[in-house]
N, C-alpha and C positions, 0 to 999 in steps of 0.2 A: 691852785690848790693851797688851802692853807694849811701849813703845815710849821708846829715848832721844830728848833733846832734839835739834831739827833744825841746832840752831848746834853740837853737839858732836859731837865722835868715838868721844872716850876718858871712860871712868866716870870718875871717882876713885879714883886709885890709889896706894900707898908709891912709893916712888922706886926701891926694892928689884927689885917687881916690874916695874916699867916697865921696868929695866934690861935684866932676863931677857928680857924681850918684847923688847926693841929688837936683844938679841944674836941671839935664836932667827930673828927675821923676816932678820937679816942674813947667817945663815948659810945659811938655808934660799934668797935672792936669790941669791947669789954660787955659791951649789952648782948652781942649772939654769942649763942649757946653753942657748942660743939656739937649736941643732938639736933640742930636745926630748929629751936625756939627760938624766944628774944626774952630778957627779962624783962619784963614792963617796968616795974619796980624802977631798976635802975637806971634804966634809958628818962624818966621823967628829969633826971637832975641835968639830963643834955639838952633838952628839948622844951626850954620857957614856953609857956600857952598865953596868949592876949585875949582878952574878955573883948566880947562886941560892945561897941557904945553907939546909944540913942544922940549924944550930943557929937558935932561935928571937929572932927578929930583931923589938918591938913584939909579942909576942904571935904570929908568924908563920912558919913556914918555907917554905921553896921549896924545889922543884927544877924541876928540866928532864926534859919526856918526848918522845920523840922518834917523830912517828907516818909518816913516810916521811922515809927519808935520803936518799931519789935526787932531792927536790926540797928539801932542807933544810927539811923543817912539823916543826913541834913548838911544846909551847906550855910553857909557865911554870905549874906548879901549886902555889897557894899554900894551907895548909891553917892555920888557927887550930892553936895548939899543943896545946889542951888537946883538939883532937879527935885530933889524929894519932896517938895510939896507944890511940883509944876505938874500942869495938865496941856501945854500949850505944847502945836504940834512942832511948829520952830524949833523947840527945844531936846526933839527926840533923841536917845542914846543906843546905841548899839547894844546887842545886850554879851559880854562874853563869858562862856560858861568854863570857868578853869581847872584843870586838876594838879594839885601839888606834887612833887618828888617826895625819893624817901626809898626811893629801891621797893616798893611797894610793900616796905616793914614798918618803915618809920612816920613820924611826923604824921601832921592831920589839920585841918584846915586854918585851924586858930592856934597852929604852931607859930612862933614870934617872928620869923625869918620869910614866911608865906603870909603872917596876917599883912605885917608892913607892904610886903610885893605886889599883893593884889591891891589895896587900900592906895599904893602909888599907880596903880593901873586905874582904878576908877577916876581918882582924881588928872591923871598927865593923860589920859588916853583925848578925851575923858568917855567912859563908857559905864553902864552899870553890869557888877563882877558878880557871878552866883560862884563862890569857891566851894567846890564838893567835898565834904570829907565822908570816903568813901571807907571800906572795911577793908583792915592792912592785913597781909600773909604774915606770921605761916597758920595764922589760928582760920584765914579765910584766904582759901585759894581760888586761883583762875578759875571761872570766870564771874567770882565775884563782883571784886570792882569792875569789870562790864557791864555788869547787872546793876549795880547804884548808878554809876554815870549817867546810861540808858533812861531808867525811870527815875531820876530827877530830869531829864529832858524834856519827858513824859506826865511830869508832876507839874513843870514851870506851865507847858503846854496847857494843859486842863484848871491851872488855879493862878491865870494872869496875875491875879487881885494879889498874890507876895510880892509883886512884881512894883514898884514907882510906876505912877499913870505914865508917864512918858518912855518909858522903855521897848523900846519897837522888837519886838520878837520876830518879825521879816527880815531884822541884820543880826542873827544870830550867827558867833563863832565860837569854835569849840579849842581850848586853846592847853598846854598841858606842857611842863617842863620835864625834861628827865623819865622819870618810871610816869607820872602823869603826863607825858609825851606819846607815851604807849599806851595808854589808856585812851588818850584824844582821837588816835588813830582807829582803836577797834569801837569806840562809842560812835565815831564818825559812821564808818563803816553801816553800824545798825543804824544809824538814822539815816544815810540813803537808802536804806531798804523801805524806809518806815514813814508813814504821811501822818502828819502833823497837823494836829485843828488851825494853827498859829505860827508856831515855831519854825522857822525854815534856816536852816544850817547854810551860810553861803561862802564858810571859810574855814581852813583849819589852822589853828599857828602852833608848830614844833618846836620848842623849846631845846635844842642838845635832848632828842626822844632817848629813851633805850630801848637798845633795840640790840638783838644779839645771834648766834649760833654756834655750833660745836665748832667751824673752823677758829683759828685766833687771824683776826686781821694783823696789817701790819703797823700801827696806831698802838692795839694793844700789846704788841709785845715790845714796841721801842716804848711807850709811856706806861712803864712798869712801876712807876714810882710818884705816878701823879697828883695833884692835889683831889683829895678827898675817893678817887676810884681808882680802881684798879682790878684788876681779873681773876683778883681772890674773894675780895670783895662782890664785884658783881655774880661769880659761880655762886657765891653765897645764898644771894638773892635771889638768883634763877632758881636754888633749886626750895625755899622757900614758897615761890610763887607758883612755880607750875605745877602741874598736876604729879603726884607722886609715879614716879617710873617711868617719866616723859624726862628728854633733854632738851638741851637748847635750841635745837633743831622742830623744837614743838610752835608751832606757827603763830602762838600769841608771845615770843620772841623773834624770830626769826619770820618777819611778816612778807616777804617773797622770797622767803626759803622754799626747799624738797617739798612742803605739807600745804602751802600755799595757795591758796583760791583765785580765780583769776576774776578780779576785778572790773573786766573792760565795758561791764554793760552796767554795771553801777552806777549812778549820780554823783561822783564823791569831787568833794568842793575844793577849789584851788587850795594848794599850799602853801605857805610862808615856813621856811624852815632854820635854825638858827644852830651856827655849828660855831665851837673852837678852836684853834689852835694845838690845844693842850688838852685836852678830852680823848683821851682813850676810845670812845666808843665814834669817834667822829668819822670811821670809815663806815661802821654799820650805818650812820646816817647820812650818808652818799649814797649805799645800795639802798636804804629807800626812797634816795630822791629818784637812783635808777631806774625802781621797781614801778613806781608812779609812772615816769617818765613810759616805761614799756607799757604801760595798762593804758596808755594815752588819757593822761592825767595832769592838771597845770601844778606845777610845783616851781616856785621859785626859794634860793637860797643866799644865807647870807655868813657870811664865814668872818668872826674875827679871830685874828693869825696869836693875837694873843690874851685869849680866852683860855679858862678850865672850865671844867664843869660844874654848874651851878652857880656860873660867875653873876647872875643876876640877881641872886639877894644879898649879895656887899653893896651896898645904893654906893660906896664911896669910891667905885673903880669905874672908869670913864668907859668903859663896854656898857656895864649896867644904863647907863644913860641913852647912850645910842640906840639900845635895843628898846626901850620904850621910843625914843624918838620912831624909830621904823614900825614899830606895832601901831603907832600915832596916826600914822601916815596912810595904815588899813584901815584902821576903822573911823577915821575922820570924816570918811565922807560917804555920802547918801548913798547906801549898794543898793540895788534893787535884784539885782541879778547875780548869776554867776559870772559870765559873760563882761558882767561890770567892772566885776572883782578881778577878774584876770589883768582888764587895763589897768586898774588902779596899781596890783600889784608888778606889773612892767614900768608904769610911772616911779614906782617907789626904788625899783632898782636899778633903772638905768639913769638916778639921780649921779651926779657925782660920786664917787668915793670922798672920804675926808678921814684927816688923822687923826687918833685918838690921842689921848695928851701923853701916853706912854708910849709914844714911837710906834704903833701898833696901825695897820688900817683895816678898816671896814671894808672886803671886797664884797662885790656882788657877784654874782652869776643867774645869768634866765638862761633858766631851765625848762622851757615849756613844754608844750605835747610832742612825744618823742618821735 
């Protein structure tokens, strides 16, 4: 188990990034309301926006597609350059469809910190990236963004044509950091129930999900001081998000908690899951490797010991890196199946371990059907 040390809070970090973190956590305090709002207003001076570009940016272009105006969804589709104007079947790309963090308050798809993350995904994967920006609590609660996730699945389904001729919608993965960790989860969810003209879902990757309940694990009360969360913060958000007069124990946090559905006959596609050291919420993401594991579900995991939360949009921390290397390593190769994707994901973790440059290691764990 990966686990930091009980006297600290914080990994080792440049002074660079500590910065960022100390501005990001102080913008995002001062922006909620004590009534359970957010200021919009003021949260913009934390949260730079990057415009989408036609010309290729690292290898990458963007734009903006727009799949309902009456509720502002649309998402950011970032295509490798060298496929954007291929139609050759050699060249196919996976397609993954992402959702951002943000404690489901903040941030939104062409925020600065997720334009760069996904833009380094299309091009190092390389895959082509649809980033959702879904509708944030508390002005739109659960199960809103279920419902955009959903039908942009739904929208790519029925209007290929936004799509680069080469983007193979048969290796589609649903992929989500943080509060869009949770989202990846319940969008999954509805599209095993759901058939698809095209689209077939053959993976899910977990970013450090959120994921929560009325107990306090033990994670969160020794990492009370952590970088960027902590359990004042997250209560915050829970109760922003979920339905008014529900707790944490309401099942679109707490996903095989008391209220919990039982998954066993569902379709739901191998896991790839990605946990900290220093993440407070890194036990709730153990009980859903658990939860998986009991529904006889493939989940595999990958734990680095000195990680925090949301360590993957600082590109200058050697986790960041890693963690695209191992995303590389899924969707690299030709899935056809689910069945495919489960060896692929056993190749990818029972590679070596290797150090990271901070003294830190990459462990694995297979974790397959329970």
């Amino acid at each position: 188990m990966a686990m930091a040390s009980k006297s600290r809070q914080w990994p080792d970090l440049p002074c660079a990034t500590r910065l960022v973190i100390s501005v990001y956590s102080f913008g995002f305090d001062v922006s909620r309301r004590s009534d359970g709002t957010v200021n919009r207003c003021l949260i913009k001076f934390f949260d730079p926006k990057c415009p989408s570009s036609s010309k290729p940016i690292n290898g990458v272009t963007s734009s903006d597609v727009t799949v309902d105006p009456s509720r502002n969804l649309w998402f950011r589709l970032y295509v490798p350059s060298a496929a954007a104007g291929s139609s050759s079947d050699d060249s196919e790309l996976p397609v993954l469809v992402h959702f951002h963090g943000g404690g489901f308050v903040f941030c939104g798809a062409n925020s600065a910190p997720y334009h760069l993350l996904c833009r380094r995904f299309a091009h190092e994967l390389p895959a082509v990236v649809v980033s959702i920006n879904y509708r944030l609590a508390p002005e739109h609660r659960v199960p809103s963004q279920y419902d955009d996730g959903f039908d942009t699945l739904r929208f790519i389904d029925f209007n290929q044509h936004v799509l680069p001729p080469n983007a193979d919608l048969s290796r589609c993965f649903i992929s989500g950091d943080s509060a869009g960790g949770n989202l990846a989860h319940h969008v999954t969810l509805r599209a095993a129930n759901h058939h698809f003209e095209r689209l077939k879902v053959i993976g899910q990757i977990a970013m450090q999900p959120f994921f929560g309940g009325e107990e306090r694990t033990e994670s969160e009360l020794r990492l009370t001081n952590a970088p960027l969360v902590n359990t004042e913060r997250t209560d915050w958000m829970w109760r922003a998000f979920l339905p008014v007069g529900s707790n944490r124990d309401n099942e679109a946090a707490n996903v095989f908690g008391p209220n919990s559905v039982d998954i066993s006959d569902m379709k739901f596609p191998a896991t790839i899951l990605f946990m900290g050291g220093y993440d407070p919420l890194q036990d709730w993401q153990r009980r859903y490797r658990e939860g998986l594991n009991k529904y006889g579900k493939e989940v595999y995991s990958i734990e680095y010991p000195n990680a925090f939360h949301s360590f993957y949009v600082f590109p200058n921390l050697p986790e960041a890196s890693l963690l695209i290397r191992e995303r590389a390593f899924v969707l690299g190769r030709k899935l056809h199946h689910q069945a495919i994707l489960a060896q692929e994901l056993v190749y990818v973790l029972h590679k070596s371990s290797f150090e990271t440059s901070n003294g830190g290691k990459a462990t694995k764990s297979d974790n397959g059907k329970g």
